[in-house]
N, C-alpha and C positions, 0 to 999 in steps of 0.2 A: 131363136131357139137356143135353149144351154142346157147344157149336160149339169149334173151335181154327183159327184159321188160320196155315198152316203152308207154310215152304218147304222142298223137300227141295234137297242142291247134287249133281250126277250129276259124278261122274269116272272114265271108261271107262279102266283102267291096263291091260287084259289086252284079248283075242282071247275069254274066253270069257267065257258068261253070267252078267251079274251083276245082285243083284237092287238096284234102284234108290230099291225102296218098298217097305213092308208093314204092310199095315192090322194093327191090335191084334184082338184075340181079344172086346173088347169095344166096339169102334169102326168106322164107315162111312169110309171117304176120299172125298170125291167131289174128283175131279183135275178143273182147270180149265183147265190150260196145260203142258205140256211142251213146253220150247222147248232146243234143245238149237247147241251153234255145231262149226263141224268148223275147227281152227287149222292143222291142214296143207295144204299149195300142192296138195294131190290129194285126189278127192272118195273119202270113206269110207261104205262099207256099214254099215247101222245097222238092226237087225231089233229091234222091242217086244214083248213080249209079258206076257199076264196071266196068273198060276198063277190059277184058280177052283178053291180048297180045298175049297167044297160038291160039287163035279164032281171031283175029283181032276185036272183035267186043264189043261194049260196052251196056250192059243190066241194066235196072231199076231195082234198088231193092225194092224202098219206095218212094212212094210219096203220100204227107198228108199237110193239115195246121195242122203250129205249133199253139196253140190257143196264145193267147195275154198273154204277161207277166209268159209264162208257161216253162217247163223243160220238154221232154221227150227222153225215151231211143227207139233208131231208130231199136236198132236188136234186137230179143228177144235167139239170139243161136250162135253161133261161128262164125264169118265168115273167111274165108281162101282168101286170096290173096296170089294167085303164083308168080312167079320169076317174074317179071317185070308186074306185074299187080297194078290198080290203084282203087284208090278211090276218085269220085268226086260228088260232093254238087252242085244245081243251085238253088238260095233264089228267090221269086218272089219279093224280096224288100230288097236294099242296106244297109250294117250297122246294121242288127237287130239281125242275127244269128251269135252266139258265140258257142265253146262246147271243147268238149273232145272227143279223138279216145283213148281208152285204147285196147293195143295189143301188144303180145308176137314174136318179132322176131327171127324167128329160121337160121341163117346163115350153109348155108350148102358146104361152099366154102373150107374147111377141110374135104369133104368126099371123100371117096375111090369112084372109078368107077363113 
């Protein structure tokens, strides 16, 4: 097993869902910070969510306006992305949301059983 630490850069160019992350078919993400900035003088709607490919099903984690010209951190605790699980962003407004995904890749395609 090995660790990778890894930064993802988020650039929200459209109105629809995009996917921001996505763990490997042989690897854990555990996400430690997404922190995301809104560069427009007006506050932009920003909904997260996580595809869970063992559930087939994709769930909100956060949805908030960014307030105008502001920075905020979206999770406040670990988040885990399994083997092929995904993380995705939908801006209510094209071109304004930028950020950061910091998180630890754990590759587990070296393990026994």
């Amino acid at each position: 097993m090995t660790i990778q630490y890894k930064n993802a850069g988020i650039n929200l160019t459209t109105t629809g869902t995009t996917t921001v992350l996505s763990s490997p078919s042989n690897a854990r993400c555990l996400v430690k910070q997404i922190q995301v900035d809104n560069t427009s003088g007006s506050p932009v709607n920003l909904s997260v969510q996580v595809t869970d490919s063992s559930a087939g099903a994709t769930f909100r984690i956060s949805g908030k306006a960014i307030g105008a010209t502001s920075t905020v951190n979206i999770i406040s605790e670990t988040l885990v992305l399994e083997e092929s699980d995904s993380l995705k962003m939908t801006a209510g407004t094209a071109n304004e949301i930028q950020g950061i995904i910091s998180y630890a890749q754990i590759d587990r395609s070296q393990e026994n059983g």
